[in-house]
C-alpha positions in Angstrom: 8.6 11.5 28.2 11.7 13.5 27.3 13.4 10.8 25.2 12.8 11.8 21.6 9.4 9.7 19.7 10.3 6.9 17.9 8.1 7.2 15.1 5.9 4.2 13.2 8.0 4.9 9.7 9.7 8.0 8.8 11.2 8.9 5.8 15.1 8.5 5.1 17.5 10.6 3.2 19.5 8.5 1.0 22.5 11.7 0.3 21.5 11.4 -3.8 18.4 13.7 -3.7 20.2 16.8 -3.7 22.4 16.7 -7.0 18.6 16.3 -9.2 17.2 18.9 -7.5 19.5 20.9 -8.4 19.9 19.7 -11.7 16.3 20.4 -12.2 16.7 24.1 -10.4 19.6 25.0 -12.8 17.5 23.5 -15.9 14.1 25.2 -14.5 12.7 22.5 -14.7 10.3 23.1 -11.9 7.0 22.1 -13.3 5.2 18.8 -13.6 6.6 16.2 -15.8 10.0 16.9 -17.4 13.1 14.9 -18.0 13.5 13.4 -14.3 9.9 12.1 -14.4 10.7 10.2 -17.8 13.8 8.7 -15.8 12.6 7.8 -12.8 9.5 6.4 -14.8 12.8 4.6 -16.5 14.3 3.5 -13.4 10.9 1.9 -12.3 10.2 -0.2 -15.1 13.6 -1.5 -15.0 12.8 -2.5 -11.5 10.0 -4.2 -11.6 10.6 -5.6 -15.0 7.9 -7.8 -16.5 7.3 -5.4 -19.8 5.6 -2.7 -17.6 5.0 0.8 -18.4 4.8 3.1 -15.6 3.6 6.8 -15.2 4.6 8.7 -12.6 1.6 10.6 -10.8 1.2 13.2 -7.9 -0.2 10.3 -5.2 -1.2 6.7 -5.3 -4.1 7.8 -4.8 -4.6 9.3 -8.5 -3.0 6.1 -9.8 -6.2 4.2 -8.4 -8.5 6.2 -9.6 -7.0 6.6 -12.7 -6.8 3.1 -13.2 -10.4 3.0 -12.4 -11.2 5.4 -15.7 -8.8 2.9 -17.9 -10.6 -0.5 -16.4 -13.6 1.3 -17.4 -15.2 1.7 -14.2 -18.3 4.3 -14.6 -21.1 5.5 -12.4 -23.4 3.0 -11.0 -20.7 0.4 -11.6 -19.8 -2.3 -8.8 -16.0 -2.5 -7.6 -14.9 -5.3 -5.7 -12.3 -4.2 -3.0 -10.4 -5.5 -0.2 -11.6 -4.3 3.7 -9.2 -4.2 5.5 -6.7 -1.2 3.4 -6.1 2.4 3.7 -9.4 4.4 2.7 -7.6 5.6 -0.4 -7.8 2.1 -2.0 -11.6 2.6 -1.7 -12.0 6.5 -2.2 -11.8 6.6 -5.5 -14.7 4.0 -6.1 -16.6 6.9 -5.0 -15.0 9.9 -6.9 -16.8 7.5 -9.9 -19.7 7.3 -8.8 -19.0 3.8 -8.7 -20.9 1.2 -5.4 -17.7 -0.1 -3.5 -18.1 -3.8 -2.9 -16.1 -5.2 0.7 -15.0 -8.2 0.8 -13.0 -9.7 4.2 -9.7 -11.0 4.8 -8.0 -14.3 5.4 -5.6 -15.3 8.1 -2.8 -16.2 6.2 -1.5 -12.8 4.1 -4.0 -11.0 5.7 -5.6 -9.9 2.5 -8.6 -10.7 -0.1 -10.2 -13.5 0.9 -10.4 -15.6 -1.9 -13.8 -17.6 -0.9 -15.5 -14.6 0.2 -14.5 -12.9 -3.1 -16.1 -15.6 -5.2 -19.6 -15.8 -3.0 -19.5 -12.1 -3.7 -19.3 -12.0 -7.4 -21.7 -15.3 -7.7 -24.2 -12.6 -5.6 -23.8 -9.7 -7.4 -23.9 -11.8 -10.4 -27.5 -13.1 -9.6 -28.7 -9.0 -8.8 -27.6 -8.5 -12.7 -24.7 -6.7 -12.1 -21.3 -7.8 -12.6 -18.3 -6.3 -11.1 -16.2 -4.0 -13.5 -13.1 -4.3 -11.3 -11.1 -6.4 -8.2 -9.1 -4.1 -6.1 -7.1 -6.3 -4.2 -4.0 -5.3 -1.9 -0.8 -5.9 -0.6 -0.7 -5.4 3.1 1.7 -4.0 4.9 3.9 -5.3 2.1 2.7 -9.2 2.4 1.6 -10.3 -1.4 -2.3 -11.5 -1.6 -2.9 -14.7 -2.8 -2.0 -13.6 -6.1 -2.8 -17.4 -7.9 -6.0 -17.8 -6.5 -7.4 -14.3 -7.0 -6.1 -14.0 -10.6 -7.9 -17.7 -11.2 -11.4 -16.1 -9.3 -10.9 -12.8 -11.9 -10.3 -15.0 -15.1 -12.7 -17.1 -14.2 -15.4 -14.3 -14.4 -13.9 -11.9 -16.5 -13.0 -9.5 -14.0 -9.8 -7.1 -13.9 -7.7 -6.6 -10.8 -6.2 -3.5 -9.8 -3.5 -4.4 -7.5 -2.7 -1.6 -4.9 0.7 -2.2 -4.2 1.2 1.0 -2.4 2.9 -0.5 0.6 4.5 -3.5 -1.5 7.3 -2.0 -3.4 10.5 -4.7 -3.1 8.4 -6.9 -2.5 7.3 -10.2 -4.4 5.9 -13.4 -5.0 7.6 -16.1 -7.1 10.1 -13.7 -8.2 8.0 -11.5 -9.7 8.1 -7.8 -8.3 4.5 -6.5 -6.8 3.0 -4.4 -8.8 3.0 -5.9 -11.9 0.3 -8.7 -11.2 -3.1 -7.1 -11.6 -4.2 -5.9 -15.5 -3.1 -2.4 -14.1 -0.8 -1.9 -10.8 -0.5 0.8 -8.2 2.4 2.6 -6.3 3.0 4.6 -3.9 5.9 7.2 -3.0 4.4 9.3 0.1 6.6 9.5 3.1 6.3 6.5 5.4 6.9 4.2 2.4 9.8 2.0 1.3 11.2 5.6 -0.9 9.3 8.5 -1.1 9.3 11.4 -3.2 7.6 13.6 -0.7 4.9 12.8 -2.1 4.1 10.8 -4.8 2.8 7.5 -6.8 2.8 5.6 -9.9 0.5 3.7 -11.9 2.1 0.6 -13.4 0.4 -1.1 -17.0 0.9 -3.5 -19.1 1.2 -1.6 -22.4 2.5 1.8 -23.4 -0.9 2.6 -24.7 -2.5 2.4 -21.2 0.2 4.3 -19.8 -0.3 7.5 -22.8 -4.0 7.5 -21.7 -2.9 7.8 -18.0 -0.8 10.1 -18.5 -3.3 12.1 -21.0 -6.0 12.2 -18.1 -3.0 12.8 -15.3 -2.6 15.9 -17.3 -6.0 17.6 -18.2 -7.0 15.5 -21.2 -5.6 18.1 -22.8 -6.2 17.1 -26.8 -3.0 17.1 -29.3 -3.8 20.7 -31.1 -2.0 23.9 -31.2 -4.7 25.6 -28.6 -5.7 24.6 -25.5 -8.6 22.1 -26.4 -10.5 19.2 -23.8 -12.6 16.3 -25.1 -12.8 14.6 -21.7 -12.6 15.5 -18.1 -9.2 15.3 -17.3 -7.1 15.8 -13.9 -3.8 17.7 -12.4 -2.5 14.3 -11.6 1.3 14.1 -13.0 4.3 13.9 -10.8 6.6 17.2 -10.5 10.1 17.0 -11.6 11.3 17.9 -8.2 9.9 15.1 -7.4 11.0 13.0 -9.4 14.6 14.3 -8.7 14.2 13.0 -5.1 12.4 9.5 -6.1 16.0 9.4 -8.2 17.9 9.6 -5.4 15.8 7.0 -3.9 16.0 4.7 -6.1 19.5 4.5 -5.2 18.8 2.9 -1.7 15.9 0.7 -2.8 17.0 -2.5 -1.6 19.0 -1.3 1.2 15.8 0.1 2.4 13.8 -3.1 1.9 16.8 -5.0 3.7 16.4 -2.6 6.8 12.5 -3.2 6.8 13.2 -6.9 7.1 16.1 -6.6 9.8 13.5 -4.6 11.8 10.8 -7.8 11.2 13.8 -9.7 12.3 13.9 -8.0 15.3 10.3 -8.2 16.0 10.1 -12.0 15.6 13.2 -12.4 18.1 11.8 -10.4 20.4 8.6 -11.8 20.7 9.4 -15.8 20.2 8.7 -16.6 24.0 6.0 -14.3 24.6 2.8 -16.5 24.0 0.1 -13.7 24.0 1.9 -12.0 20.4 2.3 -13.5 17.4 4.3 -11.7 14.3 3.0 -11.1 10.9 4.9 -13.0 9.1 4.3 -14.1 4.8 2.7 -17.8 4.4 5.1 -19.7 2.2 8.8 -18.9 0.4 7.3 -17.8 -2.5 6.5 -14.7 -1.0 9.0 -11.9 -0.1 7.6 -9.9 1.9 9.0 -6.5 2.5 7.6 -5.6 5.8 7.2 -1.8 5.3 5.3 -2.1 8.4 6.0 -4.9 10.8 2.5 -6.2 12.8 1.6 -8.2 15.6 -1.3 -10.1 16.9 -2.2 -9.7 20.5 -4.2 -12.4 22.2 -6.4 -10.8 25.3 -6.5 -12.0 28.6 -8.3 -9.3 31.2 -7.2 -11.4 33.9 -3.3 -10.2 33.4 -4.7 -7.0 31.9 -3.2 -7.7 28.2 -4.8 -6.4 25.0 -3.6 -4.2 22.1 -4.5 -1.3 23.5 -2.8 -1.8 26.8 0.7 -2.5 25.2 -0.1 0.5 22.6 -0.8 2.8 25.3 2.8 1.3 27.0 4.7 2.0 23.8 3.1 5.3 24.0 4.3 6.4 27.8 7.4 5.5 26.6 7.4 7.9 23.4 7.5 5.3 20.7 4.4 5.4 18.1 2.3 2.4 17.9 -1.0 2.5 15.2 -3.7 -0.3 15.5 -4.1 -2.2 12.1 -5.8 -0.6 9.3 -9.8 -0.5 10.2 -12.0 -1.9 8.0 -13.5 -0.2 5.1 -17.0 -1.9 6.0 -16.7 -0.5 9.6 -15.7 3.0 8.3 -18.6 5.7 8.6 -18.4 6.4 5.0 -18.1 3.3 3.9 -20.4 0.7 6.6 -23.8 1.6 4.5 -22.5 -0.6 1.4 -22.4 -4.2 0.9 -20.0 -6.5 2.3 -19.4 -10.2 2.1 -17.1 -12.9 4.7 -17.2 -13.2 8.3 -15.0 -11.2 11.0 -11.7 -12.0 10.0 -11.0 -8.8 9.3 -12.9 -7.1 12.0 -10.7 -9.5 14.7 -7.3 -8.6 13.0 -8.4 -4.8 14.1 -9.1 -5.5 17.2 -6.2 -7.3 18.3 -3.8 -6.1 16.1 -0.6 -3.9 16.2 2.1 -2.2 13.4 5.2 -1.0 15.3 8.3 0.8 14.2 9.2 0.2 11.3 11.3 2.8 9.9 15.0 2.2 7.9 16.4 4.8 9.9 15.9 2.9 13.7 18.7 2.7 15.1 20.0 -0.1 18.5 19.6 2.4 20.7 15.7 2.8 19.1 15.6 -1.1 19.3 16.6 -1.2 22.6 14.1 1.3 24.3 11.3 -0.5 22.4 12.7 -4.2 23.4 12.5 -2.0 27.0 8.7 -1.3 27.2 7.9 -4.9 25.7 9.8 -6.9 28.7 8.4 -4.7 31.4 5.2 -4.6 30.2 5.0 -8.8 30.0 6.5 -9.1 32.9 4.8 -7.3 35.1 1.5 -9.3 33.7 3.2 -12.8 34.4 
């Protein structure tokens, strides 16, 4: 194993980063907020368009929560949230002493489930308690069914939060993710389409919502000449360092996306006459998807000794990092004592399935060792 490790999805310099951080060294400007946070705020919201506001935060993960306090999720509460994510999407149910409600996926994005969301809030309905919130997510950068779970939340009065933490560049209808859900979420840590370092935004639809995140992202600390606190607030804003780098990444955004999608390209080439894999790939045309991780399904069959963990494992020998698909929230330890509604859709995607490099930075050579250990693996199991 002495070739270097071809990693899942590493971060890329784009060669702008270094001129803000300077800027903001020579300003001293090295605290949180400050004037590259307001412009890469700016640069966001001319992005993703649609009248958003954004405020730029410290993770993704304080953007959820956050945008749990401004949906008015309190303790006791029920939240509605998508399985199969990344445990922050549902962490911060907890932090407000909020009861995280699973729901499964479906086959097609991979996401919400829009029938099993509906049995769920008819259920918790008939209990007497209606769900404050819907957090629903973008996988791996594959929209949700965004018309069908924004008919299920209308028709029920029921906000979403849309985690698109793994969905920047992409969109559905030509409508940027992240601007969907009655209050959006991004994020900027370092295996993602840009990075700061570290980093994430929440994205809403009026200025107003964004003040109040950004009052709570910054201690609740009340307008008066002393330092004064109504509410609990939190150290949540971004740094201005930061934000110098997410400048400079701006600057690549869609070259990034492009590369994500040449490496999906790859993927579905390489795979098209092996039976036993199938690529993740979005539904319809409507959705552009921007494959921040690309995925496969891998059928079992013990006889030729083929499963997801066989050909992770083989990835692995060679160097190159493999991860199996998120596991499910319901099937987490922290998570499996709270209620959860579908069948095993999500459950089966784990089992079988597969993200592989990804990264903007691979490079032939990197496509050619990992086209390598996929051939000789399938062929010596014909």
């Amino acid at each position: 194993m002495s070739k270097n490790r071809i990693f899942l999805s590493l971060s890329q310099r784009s060669g702008f980063e270094e001129r803000y951080i300077q800027e903001a060294l020579e300003t001293h400007w090295i605290t949180t907020g400050g004037p590259h946070v307001d412009a890469f705020e700016q640069a966001l919201e001319n992005y993703l368009r649609n009248e958003t506001h954004v405020g730029a935060l410290n993770s993704g993960t304080a953007a959820i929560h956050l945008g749990l306090i401004l949906l008015g999720v309190q303790s006791g509460d029920e939240v509605l949230c998508q399985s199969m994510t990344f445990s922050a999407s549902a962490n911060p149910i907890l932090y407000q002493g909020a009861i995280p409600v699973f729901i499964d996926s479906e086959t097609d994005t991979w996401n919400l489930c829009p029938i099993a969301l509906e049995e769920a809030i008819v259920d918790r309905i008939a209990t007497g308690k209606t769900p404050k919130a819907i957090i629903a997510v973008h996988l791996y950068g594959v929209p949700y069914q965004i018309d069908e779970i924004r008919t299920i939340a209308d028709k029920y009065g029921i906000p979403i939060l849309e985690d698109s933490a793994e969905a920047l560049g992409s969109s559905y209808k030509g409508q940027k993710c992240g601007t969907f859900g009655d209050i959006g979420v991004l994020s900027f840590n370092g295996n993602k389409i840009i990075t700061t370092s570290g980093g994430g935004a929440i994205v809403t639809p009026t200025k107003e919502f964004k003040d109040r995140a950004v009052f709570f992202a910054t201690q609740s600390r009340d307008d008066t000449p002393h330092y004064q606190h109504s509410e609990i607030g939190y150290n949540y804003r971004m740094s201005n360092i930061c934000a110098g780098i997410g400048r400079g990444q701006m600057e690549v955004l869609d070259d990034h996306v492009a590369l994500r999608r040449k490496m999906h390209a790859f993927y579905v080439d390489l795979f098209k006459d092996i039976a036993a894999v199938t690529v993740f790939e979005a539904p319809k045309d409507d959705y552009f998807a921007n494959y921040w991780l690309s995925s496969i399904v891998v059928e079992p069959d013990a006889a030729k000794g083929i499963d997801r963990e066989a050909l992770r494992l083989a990835f692995e020998q060679a160097n190159i990092e493999c991860r199996p698909l998120w596991k499910p929230m319901h099937l987490q330890p922290i998570f499996e004592k709270y209620p959860y509604y579908g069948s095993t859709v999500a459950e089966t995607l784990f089992e079988k399935g597969l993200c592989l490099p990804s990264g903007s930075n691979l490079t032939n050579v990197d496509r050619e060792r990992i086209s390598a250990v996929v051939h000789a693996f399938f062929k010596q199991r014909n």
